[in-house]
C-alpha positions, 0 to 999 in steps of 0.5 A: 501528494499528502503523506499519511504519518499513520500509514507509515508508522504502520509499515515502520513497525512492520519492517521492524517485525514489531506488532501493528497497535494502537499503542505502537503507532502512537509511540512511532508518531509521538517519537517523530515529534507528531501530533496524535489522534488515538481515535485514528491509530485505533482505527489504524491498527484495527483495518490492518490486524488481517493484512496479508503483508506478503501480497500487500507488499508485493502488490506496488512493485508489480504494478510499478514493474515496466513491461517486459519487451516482447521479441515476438512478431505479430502475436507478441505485440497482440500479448503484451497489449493485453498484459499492459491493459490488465495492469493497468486495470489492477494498478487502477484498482489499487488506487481505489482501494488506497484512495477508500483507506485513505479517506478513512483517515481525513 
């Protein structure tokens, strides 16, 4: 798994409360003793200026969380069946859509 540098200055500044810029990626990549491509921390900044950080955070974590065991009979399993397969189905989606950012950067 190839780790972005630019994606991760961006959730740097984010937990540092700072603002996600082209000019505050370039810092964090260029403190890191990185290489920087201008071109890619404008694109950076300019994808994540209308993120919605609570639901974009949030999203990993549930899709990562285990099922929760059912102490139902029958039906519990016929539920948690079904709960497992529309997680499955969203933990999916989040992987395309990071595999379609992902491509944005090379």
């Amino acid at each position: 798994m190839e780790v972005d540098p630019y994606v991760h200055a961006a959730l740097v500044l984010k937990g540092l409360g700072k603002d996600i810029t082209k000019d505050n990626i370039t810092a964090v990549l260029k403190s890191a003793g990185g290489d920087v491509d201008d071109a890619k921390a404008k694109v950076l900044a300019d994808a994540l200026k209308d993120v919605n950080w609570d639901e974009a955070l949030k999203a990993p974590a549930v899709a990562a969380a285990p099922a929760a065991p059912s102490a139902a009979g029958g039906s519990g399993a016929k539920e948690e069946k079904k709960e497992e397969k529309a997680e499955e189905d969203e933990a999916k989606k989040e992987e395309e859509a990071a595999a379609g950012l992902a491509n944005l950067f090379g």
